[in-house]
C-alpha positions in Angstrom: -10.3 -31.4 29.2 -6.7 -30.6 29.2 -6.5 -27.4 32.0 -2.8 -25.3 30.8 -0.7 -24.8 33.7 -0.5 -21.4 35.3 2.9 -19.6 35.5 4.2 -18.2 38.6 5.9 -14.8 37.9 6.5 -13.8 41.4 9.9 -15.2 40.6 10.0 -13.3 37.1 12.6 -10.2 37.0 11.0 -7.9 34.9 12.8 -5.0 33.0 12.7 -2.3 29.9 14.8 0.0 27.8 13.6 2.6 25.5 16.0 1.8 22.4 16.1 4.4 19.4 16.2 3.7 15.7 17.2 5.2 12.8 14.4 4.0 10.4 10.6 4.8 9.6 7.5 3.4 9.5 6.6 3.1 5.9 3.4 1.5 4.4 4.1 0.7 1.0 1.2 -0.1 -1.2 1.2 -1.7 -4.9 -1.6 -1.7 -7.2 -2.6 -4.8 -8.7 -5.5 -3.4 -10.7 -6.0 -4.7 -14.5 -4.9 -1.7 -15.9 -1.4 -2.5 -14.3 -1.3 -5.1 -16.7 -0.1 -2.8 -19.8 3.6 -2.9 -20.9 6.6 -1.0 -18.5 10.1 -2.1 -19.5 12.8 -2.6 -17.7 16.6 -3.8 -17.7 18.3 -3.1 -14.2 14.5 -4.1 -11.8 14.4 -8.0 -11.8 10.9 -8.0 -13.0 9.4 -11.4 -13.8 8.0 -9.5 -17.1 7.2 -6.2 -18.6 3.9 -5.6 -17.2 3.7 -2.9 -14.7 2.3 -4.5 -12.2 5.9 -6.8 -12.2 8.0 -3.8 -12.3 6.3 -2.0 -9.5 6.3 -5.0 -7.4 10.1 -5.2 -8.3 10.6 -1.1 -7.7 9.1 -1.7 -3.9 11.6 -4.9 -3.1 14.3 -2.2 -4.6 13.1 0.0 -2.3 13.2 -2.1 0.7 16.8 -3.3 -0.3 18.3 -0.1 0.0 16.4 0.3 3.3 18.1 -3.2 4.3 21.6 -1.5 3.0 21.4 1.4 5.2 21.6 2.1 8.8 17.9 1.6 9.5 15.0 -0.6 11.5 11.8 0.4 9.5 8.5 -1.0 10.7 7.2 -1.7 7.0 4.1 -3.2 6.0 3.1 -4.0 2.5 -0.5 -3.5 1.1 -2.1 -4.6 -2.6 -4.9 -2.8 -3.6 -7.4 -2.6 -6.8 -10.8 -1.5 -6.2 -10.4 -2.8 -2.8 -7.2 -2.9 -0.6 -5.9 -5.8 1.5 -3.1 -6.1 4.1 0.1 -8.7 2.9 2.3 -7.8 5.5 1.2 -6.1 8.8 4.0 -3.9 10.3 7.1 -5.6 10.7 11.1 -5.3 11.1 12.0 -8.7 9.4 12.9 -7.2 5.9 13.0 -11.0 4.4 9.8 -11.3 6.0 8.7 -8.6 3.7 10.4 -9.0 0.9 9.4 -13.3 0.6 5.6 -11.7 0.2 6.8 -9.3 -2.5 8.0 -12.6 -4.6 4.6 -14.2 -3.4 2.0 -11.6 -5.2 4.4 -11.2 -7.8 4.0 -14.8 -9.2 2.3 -14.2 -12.4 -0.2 -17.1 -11.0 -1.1 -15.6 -7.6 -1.8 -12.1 -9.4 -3.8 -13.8 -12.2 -6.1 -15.0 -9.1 -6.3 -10.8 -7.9 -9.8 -10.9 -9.0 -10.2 -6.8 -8.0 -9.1 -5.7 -11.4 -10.7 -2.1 -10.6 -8.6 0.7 -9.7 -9.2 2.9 -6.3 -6.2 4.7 -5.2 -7.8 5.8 -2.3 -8.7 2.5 -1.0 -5.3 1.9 -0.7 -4.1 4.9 1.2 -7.1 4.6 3.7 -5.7 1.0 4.3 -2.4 2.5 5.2 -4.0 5.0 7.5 -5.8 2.3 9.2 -2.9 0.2 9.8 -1.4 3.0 11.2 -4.4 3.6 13.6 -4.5 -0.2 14.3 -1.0 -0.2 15.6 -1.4 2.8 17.5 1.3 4.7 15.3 -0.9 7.7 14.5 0.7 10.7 16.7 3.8 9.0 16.7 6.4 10.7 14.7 8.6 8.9 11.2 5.8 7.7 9.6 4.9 7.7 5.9 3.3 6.2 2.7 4.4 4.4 -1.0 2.2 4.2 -3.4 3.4 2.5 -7.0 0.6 2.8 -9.2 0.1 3.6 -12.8 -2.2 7.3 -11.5 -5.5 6.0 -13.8 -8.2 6.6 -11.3 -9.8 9.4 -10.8 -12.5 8.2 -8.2 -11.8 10.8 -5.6 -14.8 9.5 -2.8 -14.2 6.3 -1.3 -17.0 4.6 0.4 -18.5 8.1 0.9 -15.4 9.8 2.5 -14.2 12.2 0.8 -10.8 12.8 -0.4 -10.4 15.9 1.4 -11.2 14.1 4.8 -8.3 11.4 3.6 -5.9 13.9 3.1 -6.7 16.2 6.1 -6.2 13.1 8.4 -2.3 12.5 6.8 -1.4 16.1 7.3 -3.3 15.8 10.7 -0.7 13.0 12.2 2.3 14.0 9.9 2.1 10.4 7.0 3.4 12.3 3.9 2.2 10.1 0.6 4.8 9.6 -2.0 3.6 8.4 -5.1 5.4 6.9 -7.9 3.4 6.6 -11.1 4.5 4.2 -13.5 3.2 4.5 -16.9 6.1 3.5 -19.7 7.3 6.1 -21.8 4.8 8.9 -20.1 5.8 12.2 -19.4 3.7 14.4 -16.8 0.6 15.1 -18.1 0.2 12.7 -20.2 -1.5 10.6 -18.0 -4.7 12.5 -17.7 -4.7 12.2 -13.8 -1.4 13.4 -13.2 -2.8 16.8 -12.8 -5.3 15.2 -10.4 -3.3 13.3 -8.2 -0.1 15.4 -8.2 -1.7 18.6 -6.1 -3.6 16.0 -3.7 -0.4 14.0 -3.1 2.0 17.3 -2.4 -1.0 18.2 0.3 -0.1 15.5 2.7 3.9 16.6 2.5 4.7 14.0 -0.2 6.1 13.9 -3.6 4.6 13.1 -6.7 6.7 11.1 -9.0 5.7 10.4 -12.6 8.1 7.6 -14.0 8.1 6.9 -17.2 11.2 4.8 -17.6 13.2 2.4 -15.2 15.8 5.2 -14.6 12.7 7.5 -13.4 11.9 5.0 -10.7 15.5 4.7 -9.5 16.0 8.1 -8.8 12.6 8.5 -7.4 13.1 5.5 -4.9 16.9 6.9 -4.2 15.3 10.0 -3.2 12.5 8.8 -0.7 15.3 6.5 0.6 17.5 9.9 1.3 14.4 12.2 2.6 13.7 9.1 5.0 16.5 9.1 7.7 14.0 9.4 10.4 14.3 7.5 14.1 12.3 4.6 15.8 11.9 4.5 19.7 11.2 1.2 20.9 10.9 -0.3 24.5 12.4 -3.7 25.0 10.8 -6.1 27.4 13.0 -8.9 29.5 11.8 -10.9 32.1 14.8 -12.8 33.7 13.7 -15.7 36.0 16.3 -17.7 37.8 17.1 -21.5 36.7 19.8 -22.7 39.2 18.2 -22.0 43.0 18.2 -25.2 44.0 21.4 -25.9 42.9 23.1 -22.9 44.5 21.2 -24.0 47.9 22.9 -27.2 47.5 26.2 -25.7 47.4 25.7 -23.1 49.7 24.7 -26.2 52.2 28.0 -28.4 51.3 30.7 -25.2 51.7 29.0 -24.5 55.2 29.7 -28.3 55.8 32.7 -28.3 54.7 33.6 -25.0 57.0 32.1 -26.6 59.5 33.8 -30.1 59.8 37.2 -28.6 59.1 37.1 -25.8 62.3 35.4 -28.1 64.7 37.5 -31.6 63.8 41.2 -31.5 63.4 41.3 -34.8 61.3 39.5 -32.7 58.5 42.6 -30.1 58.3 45.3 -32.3 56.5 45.4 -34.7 53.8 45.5 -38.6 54.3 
């Protein structure tokens, strides 16, 4: 059996820095339920094609963009939910990292194989609130949610929570919910959930967006963006462990030689 060598750290110099951040941690989830599958056109989002599910895929990698063009280090993880929810991408600060799995579940092939064609919308803000609680970032302060999603479901118990107890824990630890509802060519109201969803998501501090064009998305995107200056403390770790004390022994040893032939023998004062 192959034993792995244990490190000696006595030598290790170990130091922090609490760093701070402009930037947020944002959980950003994306249904991919069947209904996502009717028509939303667009011209200016570089949606592979015009169902909705493509175009809110392409309104969160917009989102995250203008993120990446600002001043900010957002922790952001991405989540896909139908009737079930699923992490993509745990919290992270690598923005490419991010945005390469927002071009992988958009592939029309990799969503064609999303077999959880229902839709819950709670599922996939109690997944959010879990990551938060998994990485420990519940009474910390700068967090919130995104939710793109087309608002038909109105399944308001999930797994026998209630929604009251989902919303009560966001306002709890501070995770406003910002939805943006993308039904083409719909007005509020006429989606018959908007009146559900709208009250329930301006409970936890968030906004309610209903988007019925491409323009509608842009300026509800541009607006999170600007309501989310927020700040990140982070402690750094270093540990520092010297490489060259043999090598400065070494010299040590031949300057004290040196000094020492030269004071006690004369014929080591000049040059031949």
């Amino acid at each position: 059996a192959y034993e792995i060598p244990k490190r000696d750290w006595s030598s290790d110099v170990c130091s922090s820095d609490l760093v701070t951040y402009p930037g947020r941690r944002i959980a950003i989830a994306v249904d991919g339920s069947g209904s996502m599958v009717l028509p939303f056109q667009t011209t200016k989002l570089a949606s592979h094609d015009t169902p909705a599910f493509f175009t809110a895929i392409a309104s969160a990698e917009h989102f995250i963009k203008q993120r990446m063009d600002g001043p900010y280090h957002d922790l952001i993880a991405l989540i896909q939910f139908g009737n079930q929810a699923y992490v993509v991408t745990p919290f992270t600060t690598d923005y490419e990292n991010v945005l390469l799995s927002t071009r992988l579940v958009s592939d029309p092939r990799e969503w064609g194989q999303f077999n959880d064609f229902g839709t819950t919308i709670l599922e996939g803000v109690d997944k959010g609130m879990e990551l938060f609680h998994t990485f420990d970032f519940l009474n910390a302060s700068g967090n919130l949610m995104i939710v793109f999603t087309d608002g038909r479901d109105g399944e308001l118990r999930k797994a026998g929570r209630s929604l009251e107890a989902i919303v009560a824990e966001s306002r709890r630890y501070r995770i406003p919910v910002y939805m943006i509802r993308t039904a083409y060519n719909k007005r509020f109201g006429q989606v018959d959930e908007d009146t559900i969803w709208r009250p329930i998501i301006e409970r936890t501090g968030g906004r309610f967006y209903a988007a019925g064009n491409e323009d509608d998305i842009l300026k509800a995107t541009a607006e999170i963006d600007r309501l989310s200056p927020g700040k990140i403390d982070t402690r750094h770790y270093s540990v520092a462990r010297p490489r060259y004390a043999g090598f400065l022994l070494v010299a040590v040893v031949c300057w004290l030689g040196a000094a020492l032939l030269k004071l006690g023998f004369s014929t080591f004062r000049t040059f031949p």
